[in-house]
N, C-alpha and C positions, 0 to 999 in steps of 0.2 A: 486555182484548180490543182497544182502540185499536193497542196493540204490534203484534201479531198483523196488523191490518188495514196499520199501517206498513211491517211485512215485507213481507208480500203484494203491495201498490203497488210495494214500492221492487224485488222480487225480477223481479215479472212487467213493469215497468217502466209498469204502468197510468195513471199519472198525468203527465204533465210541467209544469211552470212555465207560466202561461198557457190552458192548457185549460178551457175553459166545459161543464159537462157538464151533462148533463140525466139528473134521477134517478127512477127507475120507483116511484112510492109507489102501491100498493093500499091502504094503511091498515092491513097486516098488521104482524106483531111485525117479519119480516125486513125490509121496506123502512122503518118507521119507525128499527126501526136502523142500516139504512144510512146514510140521509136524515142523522139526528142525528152518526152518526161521522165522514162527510164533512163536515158542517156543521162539529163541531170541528177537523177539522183541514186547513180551506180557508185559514187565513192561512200555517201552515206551509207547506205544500202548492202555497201561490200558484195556487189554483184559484177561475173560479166558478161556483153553483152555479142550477141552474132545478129543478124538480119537476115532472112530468108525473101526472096520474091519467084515468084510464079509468073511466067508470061502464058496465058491459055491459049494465044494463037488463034483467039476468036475474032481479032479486031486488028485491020492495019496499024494503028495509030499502037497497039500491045507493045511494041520495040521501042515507039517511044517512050511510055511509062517505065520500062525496065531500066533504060538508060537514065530517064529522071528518080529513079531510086537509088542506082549505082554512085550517080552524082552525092546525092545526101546522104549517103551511109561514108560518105569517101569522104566530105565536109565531118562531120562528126567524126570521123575514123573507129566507126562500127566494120568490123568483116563481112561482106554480105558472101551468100550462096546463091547462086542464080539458076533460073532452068524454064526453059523452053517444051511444054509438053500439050501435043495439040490437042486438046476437049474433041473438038471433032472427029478424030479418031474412033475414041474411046465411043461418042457414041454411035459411030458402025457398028459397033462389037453389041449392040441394045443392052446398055447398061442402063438404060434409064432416059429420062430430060436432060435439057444442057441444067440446067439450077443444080440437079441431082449429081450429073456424072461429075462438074466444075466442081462441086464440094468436095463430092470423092476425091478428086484427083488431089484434087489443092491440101488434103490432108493427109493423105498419102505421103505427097511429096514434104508437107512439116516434117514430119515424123520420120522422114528419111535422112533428112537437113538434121535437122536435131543430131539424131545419130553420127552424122557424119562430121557434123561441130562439134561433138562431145557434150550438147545442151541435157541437161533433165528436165527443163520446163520450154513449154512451146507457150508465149505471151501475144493475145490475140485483144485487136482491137474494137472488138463490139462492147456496144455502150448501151443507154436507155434506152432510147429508140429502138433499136435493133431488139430488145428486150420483149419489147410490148411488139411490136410486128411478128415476132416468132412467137407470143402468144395469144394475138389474132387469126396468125397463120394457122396454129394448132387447134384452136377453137374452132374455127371452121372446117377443118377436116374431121374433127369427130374425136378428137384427142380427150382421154381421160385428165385426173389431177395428178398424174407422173408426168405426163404429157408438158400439162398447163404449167406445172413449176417451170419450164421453159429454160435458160439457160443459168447455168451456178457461175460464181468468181472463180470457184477452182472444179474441175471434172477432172480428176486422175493429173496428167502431167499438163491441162490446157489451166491457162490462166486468163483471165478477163480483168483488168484492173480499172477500165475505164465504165465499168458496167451501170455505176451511181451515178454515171455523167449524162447530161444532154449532149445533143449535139450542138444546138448551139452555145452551150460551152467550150467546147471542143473549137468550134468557127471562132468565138472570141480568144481562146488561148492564142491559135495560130496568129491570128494579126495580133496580139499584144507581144508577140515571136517575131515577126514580119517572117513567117514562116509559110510558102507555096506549098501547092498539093495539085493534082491532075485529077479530071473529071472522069468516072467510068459514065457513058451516054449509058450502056446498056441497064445502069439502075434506072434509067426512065422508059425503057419498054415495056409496056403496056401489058405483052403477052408473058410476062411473069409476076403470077402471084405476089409475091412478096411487093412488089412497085407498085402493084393496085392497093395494095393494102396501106401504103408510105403515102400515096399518092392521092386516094378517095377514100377510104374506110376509116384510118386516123382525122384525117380532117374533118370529115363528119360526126363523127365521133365528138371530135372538139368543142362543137356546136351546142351538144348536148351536159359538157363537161369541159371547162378549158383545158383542165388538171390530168386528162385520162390516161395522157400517160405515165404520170405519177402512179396513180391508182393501179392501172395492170402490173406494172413494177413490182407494188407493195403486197397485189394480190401475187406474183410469181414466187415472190420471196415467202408469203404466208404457206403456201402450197411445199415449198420445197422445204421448209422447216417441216410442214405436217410429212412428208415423203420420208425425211430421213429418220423420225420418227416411228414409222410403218417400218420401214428397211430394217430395222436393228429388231422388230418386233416378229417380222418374216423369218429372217436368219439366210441362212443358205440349205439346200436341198440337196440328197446324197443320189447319185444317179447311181445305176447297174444295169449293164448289156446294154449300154445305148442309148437308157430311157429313164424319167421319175416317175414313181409309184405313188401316187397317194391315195391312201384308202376312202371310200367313199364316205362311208360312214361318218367319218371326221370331220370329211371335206360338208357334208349336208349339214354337219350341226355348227358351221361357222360362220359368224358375221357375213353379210353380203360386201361390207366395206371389206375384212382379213380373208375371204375367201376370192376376192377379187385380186388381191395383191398376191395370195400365194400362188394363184394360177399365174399371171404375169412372171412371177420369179421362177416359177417351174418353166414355162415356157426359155426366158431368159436364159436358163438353163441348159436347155436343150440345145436353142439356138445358137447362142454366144452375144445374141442383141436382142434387140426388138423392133428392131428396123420393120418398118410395114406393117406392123403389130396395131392393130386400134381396137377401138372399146369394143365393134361388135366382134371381131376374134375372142376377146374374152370373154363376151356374153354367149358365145357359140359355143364355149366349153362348157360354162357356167352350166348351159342348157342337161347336159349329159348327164348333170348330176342329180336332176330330176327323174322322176316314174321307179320301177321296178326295177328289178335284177337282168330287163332284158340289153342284150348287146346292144352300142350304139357306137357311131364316130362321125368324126368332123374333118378335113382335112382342110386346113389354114397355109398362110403362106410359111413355108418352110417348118411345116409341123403337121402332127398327126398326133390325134386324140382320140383316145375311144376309154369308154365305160364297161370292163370287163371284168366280171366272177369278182364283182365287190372291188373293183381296182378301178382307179382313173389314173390313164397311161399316156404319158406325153412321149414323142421321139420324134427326131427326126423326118422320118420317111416312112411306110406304113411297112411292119416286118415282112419279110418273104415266108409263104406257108411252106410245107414240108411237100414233097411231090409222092405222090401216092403209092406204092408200091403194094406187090403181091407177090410171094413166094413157095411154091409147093415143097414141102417135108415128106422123100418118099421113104427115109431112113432116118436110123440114130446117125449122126454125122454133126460137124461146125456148120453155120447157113451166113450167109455174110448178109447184111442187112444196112440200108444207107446211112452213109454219116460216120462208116467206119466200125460197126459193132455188130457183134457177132452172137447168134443165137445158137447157144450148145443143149443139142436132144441127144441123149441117151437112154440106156437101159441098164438097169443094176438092178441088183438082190437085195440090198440094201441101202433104208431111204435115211437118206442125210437131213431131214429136216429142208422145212420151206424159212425163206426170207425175202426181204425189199425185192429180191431181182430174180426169184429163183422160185417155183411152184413142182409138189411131185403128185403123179395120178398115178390108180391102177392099170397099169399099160395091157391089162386083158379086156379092157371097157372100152378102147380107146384104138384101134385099128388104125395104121397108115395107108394110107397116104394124110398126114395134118395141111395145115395151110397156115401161114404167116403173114398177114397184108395190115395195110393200116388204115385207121374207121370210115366205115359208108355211115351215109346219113339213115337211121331206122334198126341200124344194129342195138340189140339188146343182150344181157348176159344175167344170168339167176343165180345173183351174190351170194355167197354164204350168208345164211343166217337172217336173211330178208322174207324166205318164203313166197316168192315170186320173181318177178322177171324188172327189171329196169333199162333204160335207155344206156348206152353208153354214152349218150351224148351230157346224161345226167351225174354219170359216174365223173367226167370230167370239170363238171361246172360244181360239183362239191367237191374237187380236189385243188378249184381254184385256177385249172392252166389254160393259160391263154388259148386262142381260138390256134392260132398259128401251129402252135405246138401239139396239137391235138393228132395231125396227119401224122404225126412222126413217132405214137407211140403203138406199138407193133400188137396186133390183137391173132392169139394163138387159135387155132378155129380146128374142131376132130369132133368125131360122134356127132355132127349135121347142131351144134352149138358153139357159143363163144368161151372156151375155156377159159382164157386171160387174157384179160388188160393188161399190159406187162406192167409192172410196178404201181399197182390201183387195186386190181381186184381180181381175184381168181373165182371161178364157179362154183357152185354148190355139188357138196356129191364127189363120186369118183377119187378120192379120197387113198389111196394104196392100204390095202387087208393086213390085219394085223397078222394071218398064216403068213408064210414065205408065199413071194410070186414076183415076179417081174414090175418092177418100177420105172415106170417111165418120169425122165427126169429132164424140166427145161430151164435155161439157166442164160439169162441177157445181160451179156456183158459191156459196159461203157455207157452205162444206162445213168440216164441224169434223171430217173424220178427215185423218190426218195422214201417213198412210203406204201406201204399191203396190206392193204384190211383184209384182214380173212376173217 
């Protein structure tokens, strides 16, 4: 089996000259074998080596496995790091199932060890078996083919060197060793998945296939070659304010396989994982990019998607809208407006020209008191140059800006009409006389839109 473990290192490139690694021992048959096969072959290998163990404090008999580790790492004079962290706790605090919060924790505490030995590789003893069970496991929750590729040799700093082995491999190494290991009972409780699946679903299986677990293996591995594949073909996605933008457009004319994957990676993105993440989350997004121009959204576990002004929006949390406001203008004066910016009305004799953030009328057309508030739903405004009247709701959905962002853009109102959209669109008419006369001038300062059709 050593051979077997040499291929494996030297194939998936798990090992290099130098490498300090830290090794996952529960005191099972699999880590005890790891533990021992790296031990022999750390002077080849020019590695060294630390031991990490976990007691979860779920089981009286846990103290004793920890002390039967401490023993074997001390025979071999491996360093261990030890820790005592009760699962139970944790899930007081509703972090999940014990299956769920015990992995969290137990990886957690790797990744702390590591650090605290100075390791850059954490070396974990799952093998075949444990292969095909976590992709039985995933199949049956509804897992895609990211999903089903199921576990690699190496994920970032985890390593899996035993991953091409059976278990009973592994059971004949140790007595060809005259090498002990301690029983966890709790892999045969019934009320976890995973042991139903070890326990009745493989064997059944076997009936139909001696080999099956060969076969899921080879299908894991097929998968994750197609995965990485896809990954290099994805790329990575550029976020802004929080959130990925992908235009719809694009997003409709893509493979259902590349459009499936970008949305995953967008998500990914957002998220930092995809923890919880299954196929119909992605089919829920998928959905959006169907029908019309009209708004839509989905809210997933730790995500938020909607279909806006030709944009499919991933983020976080669903943005905060703008809170309404209204302001009466009974003079030329500064008007302070939310968010910090400031609406300057005057009057002059001479017009300095309009811009992105600045409109002038003839201020003899235009009588105060004005008003300053931000869009009701049914307001309209008679654009230059249109020859009728338009929604503002419309003015906003060809300017492209989000729903959110809509309350917050300040709409100037005098003469019983919508003179300005602030930075969109000013009104028809009213225009300041080419004689002399009074110009009325308004000017929004700290204004984030960017553009004035007139």
């Amino acid at each position: 089996m050593i051979e077997q473990v040499r291929r494996m290192i030297s194939h998936h490139r798990l090992l290099m000259a130098g490498d300090r690694v830290l090794v996952a021992v529960s005191g099972g048959s699999d880590s005890v074998a790891l533990l021992h096969l790296l031990w022999r072959l750390r002077d080849e290998l020019d590695i060294d080596l630390c031991a990490a163990h976990l007691d979860h404090a779920l089981r009286a008999e846990s103290r004793d496995e920890a002390d039967f580790v401490r023993r074997f790492c001390a025979v071999l004079g491996v360093p261990l790091v030890k820790r005592r962290i009760s699962v139970n706790t944790a899930l007081g605090c509703g972090q999940g199932g014990v299956e769920q919060v015990a992995r969290e924790v137990r990886y957690a505490f790797l990744r702390e060890a590591a650090a605290e030995a100075g390791c850059q590789l954490i070396a974990l003893g799952h093998h075949r078996g444990d292969q095909a069970e976590t992709l039985l496991q995933r199949l049956v929750r509804g897992s895609g083919p990211g999903g089903l590729a199921a576990m690699q040799p190496r994920s970032g700093t985890l390593i899996r060197p035993l991953l091409d082995i059976s278990r009973e491999e592994i059971l004949a190494y140790l007595c060809a060793h005259d090498l002990s290991w301690v029983e966890d009972p709790s892999n045969r409780d019934p009320r976890f998945t995973r042991n139903r699946i070890r326990s009745e679903l493989l064997p059944l299986l076997q009936t139909f296939n001696p080999r099956i677990e060969e076969g899921l293996c080879r299908l894991a591995q097929r998968l994750a070659c197609e995965e990485d594949y896809w990954a290099a073909q994805v790329g990575s996605l550029s976020m802004a304010e929080g959130e990925v933008r992908l235009a719809l457009g694009e997003c409709r004319r893509w493979h259902p396989a590349l459009r499936d994957r970008m949305l995953r990676r967008a998500m990914e993105q957002v998220r930092g994982d995809l923890r919880a993440i299954e196929e119909k989350h992605v089919n829920a997004a998928a959905a959006l990019l169907q029908g019309g121009g009209e708004y839509k959204e989905c809210h997933l576990p730790g995500l938020w998607v909607a279909a806006d002004c030709g944009v499919l929006r991933l983020r976080g949390a669903p943005p905060q809208a703008a809170l309404p406001f209204s302001i009466e203008i009974p003079a030329p004066g500064s008007y302070v407006l939310p968010e910090g910016r400031t609406l300057q009305v005057s009057l002059s004799d001479q017009a300095l020209g309009e811009g992105a953030h600045a409109v002038e009328f003839c201020a003899c057309e235009i009588p105060f008191p004005l008003r300053v508030r931000s869009w009701h739903a049914g307001d309209r405004i008679r654009p230059t140059g249109l020859g009728g009247q338009k929604k503002v709701k419309d003015v906003f959905r060809e300017a492209r800006l989000p729903r959110e962002e809509r309350g917050r853009v300040p709409l100037l109102l005098g003469a019983g009409r919508v003179l300005w959209v602030a930075g969109l669109r000013r009104c028809e008419g009213l225009l300041p006389l080419p004689e002399p006369g009074k110009i009325l001038r308004v000017v929004l300062n700290d204004a984030k839109m960017e553009t004035l059709r007139l």
